[in-house]
C-alpha positions as CSV (number, residue, x, y, z in Angstrom):
1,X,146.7,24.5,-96.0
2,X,143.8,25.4,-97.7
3,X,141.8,29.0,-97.4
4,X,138.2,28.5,-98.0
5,X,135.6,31.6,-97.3
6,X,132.3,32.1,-97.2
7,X,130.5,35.4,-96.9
8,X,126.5,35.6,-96.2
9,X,123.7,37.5,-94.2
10,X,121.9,35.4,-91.5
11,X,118.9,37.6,-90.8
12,X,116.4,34.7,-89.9
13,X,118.9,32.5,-89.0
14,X,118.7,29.6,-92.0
15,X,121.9,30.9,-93.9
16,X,124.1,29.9,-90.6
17,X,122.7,26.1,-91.3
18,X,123.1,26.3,-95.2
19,X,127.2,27.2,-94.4
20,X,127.8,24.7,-92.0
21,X,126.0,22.2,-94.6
22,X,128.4,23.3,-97.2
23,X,131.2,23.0,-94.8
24,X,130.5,19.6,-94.1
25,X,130.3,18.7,-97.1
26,X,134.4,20.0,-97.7
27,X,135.3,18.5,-94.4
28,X,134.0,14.9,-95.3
29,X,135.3,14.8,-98.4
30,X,139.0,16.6,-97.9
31,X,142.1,15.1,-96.5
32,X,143.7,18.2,-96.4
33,X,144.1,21.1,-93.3
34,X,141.3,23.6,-94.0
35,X,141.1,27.0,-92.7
36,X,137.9,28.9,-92.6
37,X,137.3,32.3,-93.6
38,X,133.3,33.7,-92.5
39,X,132.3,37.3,-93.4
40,X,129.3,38.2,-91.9
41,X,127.2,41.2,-90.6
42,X,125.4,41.7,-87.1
43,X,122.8,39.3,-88.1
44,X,124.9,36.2,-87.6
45,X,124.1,35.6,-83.4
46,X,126.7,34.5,-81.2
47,X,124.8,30.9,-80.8
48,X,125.2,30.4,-84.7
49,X,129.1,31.1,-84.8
50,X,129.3,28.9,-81.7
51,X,127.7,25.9,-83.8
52,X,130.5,26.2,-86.4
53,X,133.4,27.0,-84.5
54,X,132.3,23.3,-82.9
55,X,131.4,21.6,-86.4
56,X,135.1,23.0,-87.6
57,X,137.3,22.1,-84.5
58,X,135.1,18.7,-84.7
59,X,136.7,18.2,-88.0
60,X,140.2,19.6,-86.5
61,X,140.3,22.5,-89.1
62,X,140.3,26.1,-88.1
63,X,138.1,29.6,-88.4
64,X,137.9,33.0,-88.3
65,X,135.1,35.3,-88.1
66,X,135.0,38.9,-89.6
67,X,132.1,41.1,-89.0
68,X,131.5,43.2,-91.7
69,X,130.8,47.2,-91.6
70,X,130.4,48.6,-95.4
71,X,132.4,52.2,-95.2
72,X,130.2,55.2,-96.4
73,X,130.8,56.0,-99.8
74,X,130.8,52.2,-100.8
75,X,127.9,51.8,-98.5
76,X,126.6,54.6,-100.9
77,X,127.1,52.7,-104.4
78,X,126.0,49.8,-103.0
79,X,122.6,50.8,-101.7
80,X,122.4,52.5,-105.1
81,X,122.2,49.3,-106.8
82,X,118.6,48.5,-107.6
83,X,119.0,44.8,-107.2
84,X,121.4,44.3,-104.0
85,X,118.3,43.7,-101.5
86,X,117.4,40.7,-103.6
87,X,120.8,39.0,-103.5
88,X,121.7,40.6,-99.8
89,X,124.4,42.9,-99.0
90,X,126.3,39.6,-97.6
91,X,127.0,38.7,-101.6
92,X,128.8,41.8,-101.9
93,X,131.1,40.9,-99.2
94,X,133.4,38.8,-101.4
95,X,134.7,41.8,-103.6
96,X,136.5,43.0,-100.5
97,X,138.9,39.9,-99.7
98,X,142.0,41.0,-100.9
99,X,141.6,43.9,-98.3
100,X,140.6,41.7,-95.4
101,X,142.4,38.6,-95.7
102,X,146.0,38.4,-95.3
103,X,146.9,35.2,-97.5
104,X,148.0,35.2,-101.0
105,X,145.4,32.9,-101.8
106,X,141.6,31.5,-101.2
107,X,138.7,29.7,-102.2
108,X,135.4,31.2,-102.0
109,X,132.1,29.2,-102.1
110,X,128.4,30.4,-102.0
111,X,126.1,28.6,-99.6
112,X,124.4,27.0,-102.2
113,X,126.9,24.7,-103.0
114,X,127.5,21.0,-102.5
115,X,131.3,20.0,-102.4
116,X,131.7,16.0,-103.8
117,X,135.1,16.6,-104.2
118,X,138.6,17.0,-102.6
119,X,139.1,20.7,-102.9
120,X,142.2,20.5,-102.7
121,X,142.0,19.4,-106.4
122,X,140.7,23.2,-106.6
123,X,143.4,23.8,-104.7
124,X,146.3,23.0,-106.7
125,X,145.6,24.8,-110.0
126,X,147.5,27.0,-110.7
127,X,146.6,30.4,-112.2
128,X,149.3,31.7,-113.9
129,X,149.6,35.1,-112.9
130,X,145.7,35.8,-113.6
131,X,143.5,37.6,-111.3
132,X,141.7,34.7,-110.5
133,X,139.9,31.4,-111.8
134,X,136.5,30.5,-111.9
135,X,133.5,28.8,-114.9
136,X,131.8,30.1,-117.3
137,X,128.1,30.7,-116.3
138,X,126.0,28.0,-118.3
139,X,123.0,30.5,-118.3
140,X,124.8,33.7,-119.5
141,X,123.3,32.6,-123.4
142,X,119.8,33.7,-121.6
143,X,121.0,37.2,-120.0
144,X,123.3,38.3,-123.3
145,X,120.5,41.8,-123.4
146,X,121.2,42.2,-119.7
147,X,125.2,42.0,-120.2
148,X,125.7,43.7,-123.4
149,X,124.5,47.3,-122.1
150,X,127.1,46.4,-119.3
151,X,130.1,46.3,-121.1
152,X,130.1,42.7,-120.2
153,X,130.7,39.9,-123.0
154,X,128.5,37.1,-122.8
155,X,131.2,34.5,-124.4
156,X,133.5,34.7,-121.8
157,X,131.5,35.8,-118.6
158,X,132.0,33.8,-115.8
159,X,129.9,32.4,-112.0
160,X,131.0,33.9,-109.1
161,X,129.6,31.1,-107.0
162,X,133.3,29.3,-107.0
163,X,136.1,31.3,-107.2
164,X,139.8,30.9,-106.6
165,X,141.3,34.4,-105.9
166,X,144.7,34.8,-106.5
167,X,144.9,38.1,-103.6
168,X,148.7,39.0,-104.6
169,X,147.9,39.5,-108.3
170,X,144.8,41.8,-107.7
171,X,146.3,43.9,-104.7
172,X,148.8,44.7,-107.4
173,X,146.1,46.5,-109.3
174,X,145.6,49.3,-107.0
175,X,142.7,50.2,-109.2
176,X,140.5,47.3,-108.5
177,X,138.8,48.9,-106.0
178,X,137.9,52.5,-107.6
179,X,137.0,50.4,-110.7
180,X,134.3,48.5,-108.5
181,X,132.2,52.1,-107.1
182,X,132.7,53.4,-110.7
183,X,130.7,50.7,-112.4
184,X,128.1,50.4,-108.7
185,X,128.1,54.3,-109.3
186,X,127.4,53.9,-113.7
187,X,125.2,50.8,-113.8
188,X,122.7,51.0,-110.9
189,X,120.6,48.9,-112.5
190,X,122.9,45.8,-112.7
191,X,120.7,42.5,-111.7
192,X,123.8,40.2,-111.0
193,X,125.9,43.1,-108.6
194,X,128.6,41.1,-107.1
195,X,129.0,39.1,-110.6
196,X,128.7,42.0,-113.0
197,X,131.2,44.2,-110.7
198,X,134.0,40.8,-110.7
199,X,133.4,40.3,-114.6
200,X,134.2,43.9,-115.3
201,X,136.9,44.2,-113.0
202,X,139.0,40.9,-114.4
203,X,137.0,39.5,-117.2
204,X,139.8,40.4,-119.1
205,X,142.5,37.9,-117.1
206,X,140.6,35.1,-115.3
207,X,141.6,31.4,-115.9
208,X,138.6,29.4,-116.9
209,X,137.5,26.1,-114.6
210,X,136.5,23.0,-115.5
211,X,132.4,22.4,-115.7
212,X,133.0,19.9,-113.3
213,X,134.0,22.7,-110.7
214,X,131.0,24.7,-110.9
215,X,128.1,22.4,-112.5
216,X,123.9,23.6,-112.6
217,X,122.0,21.0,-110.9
218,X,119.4,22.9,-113.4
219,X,121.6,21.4,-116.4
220,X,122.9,18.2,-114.8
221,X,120.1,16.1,-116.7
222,X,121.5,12.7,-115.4
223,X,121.6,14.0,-111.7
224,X,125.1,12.7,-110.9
225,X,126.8,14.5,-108.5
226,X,130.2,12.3,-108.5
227,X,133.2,14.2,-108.4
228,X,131.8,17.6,-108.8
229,X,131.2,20.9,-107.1
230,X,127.2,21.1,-107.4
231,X,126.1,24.6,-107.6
232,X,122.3,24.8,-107.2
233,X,121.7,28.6,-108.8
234,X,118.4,28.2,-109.4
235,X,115.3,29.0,-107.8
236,X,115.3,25.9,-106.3
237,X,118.1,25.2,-103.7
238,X,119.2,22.2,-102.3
239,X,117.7,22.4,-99.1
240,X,114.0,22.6,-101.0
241,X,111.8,19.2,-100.5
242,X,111.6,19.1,-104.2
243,X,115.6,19.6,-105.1
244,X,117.3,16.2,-106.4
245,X,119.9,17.3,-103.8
246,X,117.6,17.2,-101.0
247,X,119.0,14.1,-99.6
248,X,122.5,14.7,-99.4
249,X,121.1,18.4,-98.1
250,X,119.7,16.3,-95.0
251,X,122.6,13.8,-95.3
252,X,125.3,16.9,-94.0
253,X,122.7,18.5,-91.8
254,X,122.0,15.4,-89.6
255,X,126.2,15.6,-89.1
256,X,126.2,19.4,-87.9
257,X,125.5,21.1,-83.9
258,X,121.7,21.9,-85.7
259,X,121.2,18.3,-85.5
260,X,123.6,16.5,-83.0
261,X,123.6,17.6,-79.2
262,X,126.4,19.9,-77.8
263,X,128.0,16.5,-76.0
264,X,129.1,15.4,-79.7
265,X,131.3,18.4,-80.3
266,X,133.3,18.4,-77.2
267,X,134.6,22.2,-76.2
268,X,135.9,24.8,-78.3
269,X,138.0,27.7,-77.3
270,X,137.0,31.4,-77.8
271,X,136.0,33.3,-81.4
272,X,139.1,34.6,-82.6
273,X,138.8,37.8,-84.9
274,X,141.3,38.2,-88.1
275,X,144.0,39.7,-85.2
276,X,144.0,36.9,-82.9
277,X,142.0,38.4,-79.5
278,X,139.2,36.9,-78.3
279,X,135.7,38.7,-79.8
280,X,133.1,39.6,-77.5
281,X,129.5,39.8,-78.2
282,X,129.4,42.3,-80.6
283,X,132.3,41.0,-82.2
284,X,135.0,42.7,-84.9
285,X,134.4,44.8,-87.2
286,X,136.8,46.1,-90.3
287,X,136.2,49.2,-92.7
288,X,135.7,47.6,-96.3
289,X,137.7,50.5,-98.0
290,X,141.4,49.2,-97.1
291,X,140.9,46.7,-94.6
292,X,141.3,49.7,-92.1
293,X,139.4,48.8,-88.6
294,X,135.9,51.3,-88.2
295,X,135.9,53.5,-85.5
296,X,133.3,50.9,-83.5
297,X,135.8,48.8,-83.6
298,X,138.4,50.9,-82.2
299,X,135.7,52.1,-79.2
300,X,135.4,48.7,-78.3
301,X,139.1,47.5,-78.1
302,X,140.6,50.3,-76.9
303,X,138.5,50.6,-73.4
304,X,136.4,53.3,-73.6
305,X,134.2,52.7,-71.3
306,X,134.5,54.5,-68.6
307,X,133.4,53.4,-65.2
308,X,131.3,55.3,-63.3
309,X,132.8,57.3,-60.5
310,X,132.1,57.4,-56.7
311,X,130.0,60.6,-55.4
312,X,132.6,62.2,-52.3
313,X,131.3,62.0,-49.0
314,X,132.2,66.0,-48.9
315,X,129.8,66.4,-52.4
316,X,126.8,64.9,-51.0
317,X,127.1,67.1,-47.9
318,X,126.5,69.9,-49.9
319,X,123.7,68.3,-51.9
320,X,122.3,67.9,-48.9
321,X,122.6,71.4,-47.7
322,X,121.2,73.2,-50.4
323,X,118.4,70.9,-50.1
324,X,118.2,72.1,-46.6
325,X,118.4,75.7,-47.9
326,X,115.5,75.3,-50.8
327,X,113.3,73.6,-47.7
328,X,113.7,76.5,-45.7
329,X,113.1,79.0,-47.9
330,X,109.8,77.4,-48.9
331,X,109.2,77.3,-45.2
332,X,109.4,81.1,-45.3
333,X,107.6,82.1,-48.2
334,X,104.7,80.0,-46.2
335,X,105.1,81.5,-43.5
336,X,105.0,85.1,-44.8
337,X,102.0,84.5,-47.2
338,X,98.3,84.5,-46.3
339,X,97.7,80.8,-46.3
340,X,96.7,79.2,-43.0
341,X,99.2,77.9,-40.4
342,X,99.1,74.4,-38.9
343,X,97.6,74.8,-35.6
344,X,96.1,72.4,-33.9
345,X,96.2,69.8,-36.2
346,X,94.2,71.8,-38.1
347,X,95.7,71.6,-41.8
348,X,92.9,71.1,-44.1
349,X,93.7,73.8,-46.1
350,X,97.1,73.0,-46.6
351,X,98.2,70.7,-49.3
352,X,100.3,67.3,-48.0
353,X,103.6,68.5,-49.6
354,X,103.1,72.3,-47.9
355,X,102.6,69.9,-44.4
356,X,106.2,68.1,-44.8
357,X,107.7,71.3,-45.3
358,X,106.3,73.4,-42.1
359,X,107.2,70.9,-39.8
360,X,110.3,72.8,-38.3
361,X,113.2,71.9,-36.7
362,X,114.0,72.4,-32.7
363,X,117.1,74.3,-33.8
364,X,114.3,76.5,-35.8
365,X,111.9,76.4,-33.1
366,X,114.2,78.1,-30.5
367,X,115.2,80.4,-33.2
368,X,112.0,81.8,-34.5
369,X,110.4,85.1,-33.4
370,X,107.1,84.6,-31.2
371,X,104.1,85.0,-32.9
372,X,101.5,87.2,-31.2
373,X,98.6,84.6,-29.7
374,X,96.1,83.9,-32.1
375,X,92.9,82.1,-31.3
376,X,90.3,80.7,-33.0
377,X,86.6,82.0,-33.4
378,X,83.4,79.7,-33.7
379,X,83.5,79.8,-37.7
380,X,85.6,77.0,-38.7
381,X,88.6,78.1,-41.1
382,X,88.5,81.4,-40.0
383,X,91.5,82.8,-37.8
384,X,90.4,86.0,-35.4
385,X,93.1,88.1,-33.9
386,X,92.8,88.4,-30.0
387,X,92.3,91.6,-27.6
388,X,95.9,93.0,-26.6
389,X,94.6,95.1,-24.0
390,X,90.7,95.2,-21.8
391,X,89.9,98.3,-20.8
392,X,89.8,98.8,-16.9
393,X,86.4,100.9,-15.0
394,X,88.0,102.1,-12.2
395,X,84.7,103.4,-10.1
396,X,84.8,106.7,-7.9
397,X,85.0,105.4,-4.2
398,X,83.3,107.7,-1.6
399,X,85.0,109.3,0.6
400,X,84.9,108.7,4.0
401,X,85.2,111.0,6.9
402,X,86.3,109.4,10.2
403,X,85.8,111.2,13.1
404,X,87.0,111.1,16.9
């Protein structure tokens, strides 16, 4: 079986179409099983993996996603680099597969990269106990000012746009990865990061490919793409109106779900992450320091989400006594304070919230002291008490003298 990868950010969506053109182009031209490898960040949408878990199983191959979460102090030497956001973060993905696959061998491809070949041709060569194999870059003659303050020879510096990693050999080198934040950390201003850092780390034991494996469209003068792996590193890509590999660009697309309807696929089962569970929406995620999973990772496996518990019947009694209590002492304060009482309907000094609060219970009415009458004078608004008492003229009766 064959381990191919790819590794990309999808943040408008067209990177998702450009691998599962370059995918096609493997499938329709390789006999052999294929399994897929697809590092990605949260930018790739759950429709987009859909569409090439369907173009894969169409093609009876396999694939795996892995979404990628930098850890900090990489995430640190990384952003440091004065060049990354022109080239992504995605291209950096590729440095960490010997921590996240768990094969002794793969092939990685860029996206912009048409397979004309068997790859299982790329397959079969064997490395001899180097770190990995991969061709010379055609343009490093151009670039020899930016390599030389680098460290980097120009003679035997190589594209990192195919490579076959040998994963045993370089997990063996338990340096590999503190080599790759030192030079991040020393060379900030590196132009080619996920190039220069693979150069520097096993320029020194790499197995050289074949032109025919990595070929230029920019130097392919004759425009034959027979029996080659096309890499189109220029400015212009193949999926540009002007590229000569615009054609065979359309030619894979018309054969993927962006083109064809749903019906063509048929179903596919569920998005299975690098341990074999089915992924959900926000899908897995792995520290990029040892392979370890993140801690968002671990929050979303493990169930901690914790469902919201019922209120007891014996709870919301009392809720609903001390809001019986706060409504009554209101109701007292109002009572006790100079404001005028409802009477008559008479509330228009009152405001509508003091009205819901002095209307009183019958428990409270029974209860309550009685008020001393009060009655109410000619002068609207204004509350008069009344007489307690009228005083009494008893008049002096004559007296009366009867007589016999």
């Amino acid at each position: 079986m064959v381990e191919l990868a790819l590794a990309f950010t999808d943040k408008d969506g067209s990177y998702a179409e450009h691998a599962a053109v370059v995918l096609t182009s493997v499938f329709r031209n390789t006999s052999s099983q294929v399994n897929v490898h697809i590092l990605h960040d949260e930018s790739l949408t759950r429709e987009n993996m859909l569409r090439i878990k369907q173009l894969v199983t169409h093609y009876n191959h396999t694939v795996k996603f892995y979404s990628i979460v930098l850890a900090r102090d990489l995430a640190e030497v990384v952003g440091g680099a004065q060049s990354v956001n022109t080239w992504t973060w995605g291209s950096m993905y590729r440095l960490l597969l010997p921590s996240l696959l768990d094969v002794s061998k793969v092939i990685y491809l860029d996206c912009d990269v048409l397979v004309n070949l068997d790859i299982q041709e790329l397959w079969n060569i064997d490395l001899n106990g180097c770190y990995l194999a991969a061709a010379r870059d055609q343009g490093a003659v151009g670039i020899t000012d930016n390599l030389s303050p680098l460290g980097l020879n120009p003679d035997t510096y190589f594209n990192s746009g195919v490579i076959i990693f040998e994963l045993n050999n370089i997990r063996q080198n338990s340096e590999w990865y503190v080599k790759m934040q030192d030079f991040l950390r020393q060379y900030p201003s590196t132009t080619l990061p996920d190039q220069d850092v693979l150069n520097h780390i096993y320029g020194d034991n790499y197995l050289q490919l074949g032109e025919e494996f990595n070929a230029f469209s920019i130097s392919n003068t004759d425009l034959d793409f027979n029996h080659k792996i096309v890499h189109f590193a220029g400015e212009t890509k193949w999926w540009d109106p002007v590229s000569p590999g615009f054609a065979l660009y359309q030619e894979y697309l018309n054969l993927t779900p962006w083109r064809l309807p749903e019906s063509h696929f048929g179903p596919v089962g569920p998005i299975l992450p690098e341990h074999g569970t089915e992924l959900d929406e926000r899908s897995f995620t792995f520290r990029l320091d040892h392979g370890e999973p993140s801690m968002r990772e671990e929050s979303i496996h493990a169930g901690n989400q914790h469902p919201v518990q019922p209120v007891h019947s014996m709870k919301k009694a009392r809720m609903k006594r001390s809001k019986r209590l706060k409504k009554f002492k209101k109701l007292t304060r109002l009572k006790s304070s100079k404001r005028p009482v409802k009477r008559a309907g008479f509330t228009r000094n009152l405001k509508p919230s003091l009205r819901r609060i002095h209307r009183i219970t019958s428990v409270q009415r029974r209860s309550r002291l009685k008020r001393k009458r009060r009655v109410w004078s000619s002068y609207p608004g204004k509350v008069m008490p009344s007489r307690t008492s009228r005083q009494v003229v008893v008049r002096r009766q004559k007296k009366v003298t009867r007589t016999a």
